[in-house]
Residue, then its C-alpha position, 0 to 999 in steps of 0.5 A: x707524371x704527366x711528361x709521361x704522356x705525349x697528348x692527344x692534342x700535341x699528336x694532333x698538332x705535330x701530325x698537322x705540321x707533319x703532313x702541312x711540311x710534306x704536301x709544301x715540299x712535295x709542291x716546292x719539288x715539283x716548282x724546282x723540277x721544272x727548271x732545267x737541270x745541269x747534269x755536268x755541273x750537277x746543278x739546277x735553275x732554279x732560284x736559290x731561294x727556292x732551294x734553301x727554302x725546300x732545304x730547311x723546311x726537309x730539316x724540319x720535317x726530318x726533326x719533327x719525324x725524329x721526334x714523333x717516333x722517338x715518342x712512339x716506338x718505346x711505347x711499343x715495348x708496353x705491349x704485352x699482347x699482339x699488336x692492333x691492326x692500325x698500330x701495326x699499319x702505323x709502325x710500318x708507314x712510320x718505318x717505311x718514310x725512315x727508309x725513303x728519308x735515309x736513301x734520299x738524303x745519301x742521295x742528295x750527299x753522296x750520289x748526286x748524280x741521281x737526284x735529278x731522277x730519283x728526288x722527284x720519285x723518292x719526294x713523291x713516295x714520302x707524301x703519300x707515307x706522311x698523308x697515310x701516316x697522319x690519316x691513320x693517327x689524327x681522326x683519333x687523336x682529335x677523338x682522344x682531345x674531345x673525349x678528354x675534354x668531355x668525359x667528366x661531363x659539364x661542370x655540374x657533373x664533374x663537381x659531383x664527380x670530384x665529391x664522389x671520389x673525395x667520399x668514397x676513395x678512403x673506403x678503398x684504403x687511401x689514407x693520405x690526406x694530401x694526395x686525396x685531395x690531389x685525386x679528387x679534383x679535376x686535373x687528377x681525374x684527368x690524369x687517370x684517365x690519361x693512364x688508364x688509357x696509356x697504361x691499362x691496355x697492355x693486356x687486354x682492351x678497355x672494355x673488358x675492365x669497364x664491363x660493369x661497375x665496381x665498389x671502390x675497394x673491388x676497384x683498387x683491387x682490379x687495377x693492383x692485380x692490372x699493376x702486378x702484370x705490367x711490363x717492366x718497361x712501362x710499370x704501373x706505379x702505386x700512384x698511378x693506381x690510385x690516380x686511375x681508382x679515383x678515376x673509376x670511382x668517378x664514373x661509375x654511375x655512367x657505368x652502372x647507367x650503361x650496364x643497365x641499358x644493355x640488360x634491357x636490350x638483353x632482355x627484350x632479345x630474350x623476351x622476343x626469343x620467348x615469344x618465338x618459342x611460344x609460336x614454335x609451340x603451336x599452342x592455338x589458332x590465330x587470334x587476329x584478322x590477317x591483312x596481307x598489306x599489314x603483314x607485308x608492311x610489317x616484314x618489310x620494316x623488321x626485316x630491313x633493320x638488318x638486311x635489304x627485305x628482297x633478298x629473301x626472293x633469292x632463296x625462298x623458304x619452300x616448307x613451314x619449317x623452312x618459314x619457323x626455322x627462318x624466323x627464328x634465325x631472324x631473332x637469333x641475329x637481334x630481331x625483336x618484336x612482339x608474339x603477334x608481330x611474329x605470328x604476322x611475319x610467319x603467316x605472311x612468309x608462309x602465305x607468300x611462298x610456301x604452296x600450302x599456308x601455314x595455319x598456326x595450332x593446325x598440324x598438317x597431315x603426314x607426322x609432322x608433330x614430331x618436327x615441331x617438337x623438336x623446333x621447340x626444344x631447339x628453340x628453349x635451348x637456345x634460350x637458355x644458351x643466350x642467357x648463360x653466354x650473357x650472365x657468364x659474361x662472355x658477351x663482355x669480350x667476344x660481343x653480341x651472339x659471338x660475331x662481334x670480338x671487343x678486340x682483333x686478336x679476340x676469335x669470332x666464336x659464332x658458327x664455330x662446331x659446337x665440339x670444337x667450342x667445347x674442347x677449347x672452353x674445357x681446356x681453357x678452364x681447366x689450364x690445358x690451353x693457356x696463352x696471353x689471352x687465355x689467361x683473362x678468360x680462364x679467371x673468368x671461366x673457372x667457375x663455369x659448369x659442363x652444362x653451362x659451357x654445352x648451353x654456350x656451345x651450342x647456342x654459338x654454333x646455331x649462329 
C-alpha cells in the first residue's frame, strides 16, 4: 500500500536535485556560451568535455521531470473539487518547463542552426520554471516530513496512542485480529495519516473532518461515507478505512484539547460582546477615577493588536454614537477586554474627539434615548448571531466572523447583504442551490431553523 505514496521526503530530495540540475546546467551554458561558436560548421569551442558533461546532466534532468510529473498528474484525477490556487500554479510551471524542454530539444536535433541564439534564452527560461517549481513544492514538502515525524508525539505518547486504537478500534466493529494489530502500531498509525492526507482531500478540506472529536464507531461511519464519494480513479479502499479510523482514534484526545481551547476563545469573545452590551445600556455612572494617560495607554495597546492605533486620526468618531458604534466594531472583529477596560476606551475616545464628553448613564438632551436602545438591541442580536454561527458550526469552514474561509474555493461571508445571505442559506438547506460544495454544507444546515439563519445573516453582514 504504501507505493501508493510518493513521500514527502522523497519530493523533497528529488525537487532538490531538480533544481541543483538546472542551476549546473544553467552555469555550464553560460561557461559554453562564451566560446565562440562556428556558425558554418554549427559547431562550438568549447571543451568537449564541457559539452558531454552539460549533455548528460539535461538527460537526467529531462528523466527526473519525467518522473515527478508522471507521479503528479494522475493524482490530479482525484479531485473532485476545484483545484487550489499553488496546485494549479504547479501544474501550470510543471506544463510550461515540458514545453521549453520539447522546443529546446527539436532545436538542439532538427533546427541547429538556432541553438547559438535561442539555447541561452530557452536554458534561461527552464531555470527560472525549475526554481518557481520547486519553491512552491519544497517548503511543504519538508512541513509534510516534520509533520510526519512528529505528529504522533514522543515515544511516550505514541505508546499511549497505539494502546488507545488497540482498546478502542473493536467498538468500531473491526473484528479481525490480525489487522488489528497491524492498525495499532506505529507504522499503521503512520500510514493513516499518509491516507487520510492523500485521500481524504478529494471533497473538502481537512479541517472540516477534524472539527471536533469523534467516538470511534462516529469515526468509522464518517470516514465510509468519505469512502462512498471517492472518485473511481483514486477509491477509498475498506482498509484503507480502518488504516485512517485508527488513525483518528489515536488523536482524538489532541482534538478534543483543541476543540476546547477554541470554545474558550469563543467564550471570552462572547463575554467581551456581553460587556459591550452592558456599557450600550447605560445602566449607571462611572464607577472608577478617569486617567487620561491610563486610558490613552490602555486604547493604544488593544487597539494595536489588530491595526496601527494612529489610524484612528485619519477618521475620528464625531458623536458618541460614532465612539459605541466604534468600540463595538472593535469587538466584532476579535477585541477582548473587560466591562471597565471598555468603559476606559469609550471614555477616552469620547474625551479626545467628540466636542461633548460622553458621561456613561447620563442621557445628553435632544431624544437621544431612543438611539440607545436601539445600540442595545443591536448589540444583543448580535450576540446571539455570534453564538448561533459558532454553535451551527459555520465557524468550522468559513472562519472567524465569516472572514477567514478554511479553503479557497469556500466564499467570505462577512459584509455580504443580509437577504442575500438568507436566500443562499434557505435554498442550500432546502436543495434549491446544490454544487460540489454545497452539498457538504446542506448535510450540515438541514436541520437549521429560519430564525437561526436570520441571527446568522445578520450578524455576517454587520461585519
Amino acid at each position: 500500500m504504501s507505493d501508493l505514496f510518493l513521500s514527502s521526503l522523497g519530493n523533497s530530495i528529488l525537487g532538490t536535485v531538480l533544481f541543483t540540475l538546472a542551476a549546473a546546467l544553467t552555469f555550464l551554458m553560460f561557461y559554453i556560451w562564451k566560446f565562440p561558436y562556428n556558425h558554418e560548421k554549427l559547431q562550438s569551442f568549447a571543451p568537449p568535455s564541457s559539452i558531454i558533461t552539460h549533455r548528460l546532466l539535461g538527460y537526467v534532468y529531462v528523466l527526473i521531470y519525467l518522473y515527478i510529473m508522471w507521479n503528479m498528474v494522475p493524482r490530479l484525477w482525484s479531485y473532485q473539487i476545484e483545484l487550489p490556487a499553488r496546485t494549479v500554479m504547479h501544474l501550470s510551471l510543471g506544463i510550461l518547463i515540458g514545453a521549453l524542454l520539447v522546443i529546446k530539444i527539436v532545436i538542439v536535433k532538427y533546427f541547429k542552426h538556432m541553438e547559438a541564439r535561442l539555447a541561452p534564452i530557452l536554458g534561461s527560461g527552464l531555470f527560472i520554471c525549475t526554481f518557481l517549481l520547486v519553491a512552491l513544492v519544497l517548503p511543504f514538502s519538508l512541513r509534510e516530513v516534520y509533520l510526519e515525524s512528529t505528529a504522533l508525539g514522543d515515544k511516550t505518547m505514541i505508546e499511549s496512542r497505539v494502546k488507545r486504537v488497540r482498546e478502542l478500534l473493536p467498538t468500531a466493529g473491526l473484528k479481525d485480529s490480525k489487522l488489528l494489530e497491524e492498525l495499532s502500531s506505529k507504522k499503521g498509525l503512520i500510514l493513516g495519516r499518509r491516507i487520510l492526507t492523500a485521500k481524504c482531500v478529494q471533497c473538502h478540506d481537512l479541517r472540516t473532518v477534524l472539527a471536533r472529536p469523534r467516538t470511534p464507531k462516529a469515526w468509522q461511519q464518517t470516514i465510509s461515507r468519505m469512502a462512498n464519494r471517492s472518485t473511481i480513479l483514486n477509491p477509498i479502499t475498506e482498509e484503507d478505512q480502518w488504516f485512517v479510523t485508527a488513525y483518528l482514534i489515536a488523536v482524538s484526545p489532541t482534538l478534543q484539547e483543541t476543540l476546547k481551547q477554541r470554545r474558550r476563545m469563543e467564550a471570552i469573545t462572547i463575554k467581551s460582546a456581553e460587556n459591550m452590551e452592558s456599557i450600550v445600556k447605560l445602566s449607571g455612572e462611572e464607577d472608577y477615577k478617569y486617567d487620561p494617560a491610563t486610558a490613552k495607554e490602555l486604547f493604544e495597546q488593544k487597539c494595536s493588536q489588530c491595526h496601527n492605533h494612529n489610524q484612528i486620526e485619519q477618521s475620528p468618531p464625531g458623536t458618541r454614537r460614532d465612539v459605541i458604534a466604534l468600540v463595538q466594531r472593535m469587538v466584532g472583529n476579535g477585541l477582548t477586554a473587560s466591562e471597565l477596560e471598555l468603559n476606559v476606551i469609550i471614555q477616552y475616545l469620547a474625551r479626545t474627539y467628540v466636542t461633548k464628553p460622553l458621561q456613561i448613564g447620563q442621557l445628553p438632551s435632544g431624544g437621544d434615548e431612543s438611539v440607545d436602545s436601539q445600540l442595545a438591541r443591536n448589540s444583543q442580536k448580535a450576540i446571539e448571531g455570534m453564538e448561533t454561527y459558532a454553535n451551527r458550526h459555520c465557524i468550522d469552514c468559513h472562519g472567524s466572523a465569516g472572514k477567514h474561509p478554511v479553503q479557497p474555493n469556500f466564499p467570505v461571508l462577512a459584509g455580504q447583504q443580509e437577504e442575500y445571505l438568507i436566500r443562499q442559506f434557505k435554498d442550500i438547506r432546502d436543495g434549491s442551490r446544490s454544487n460540489s460544495v454545497t452539498a457538504i454544507m446542506r448535510a450540515i444546515v438541514q436541520d437549521v431553523t429560519d430564525q437561526e439563519i436570520a441571527l446568522i445573516a445578520g450578524y455576517l453582514s454587520s461585519q
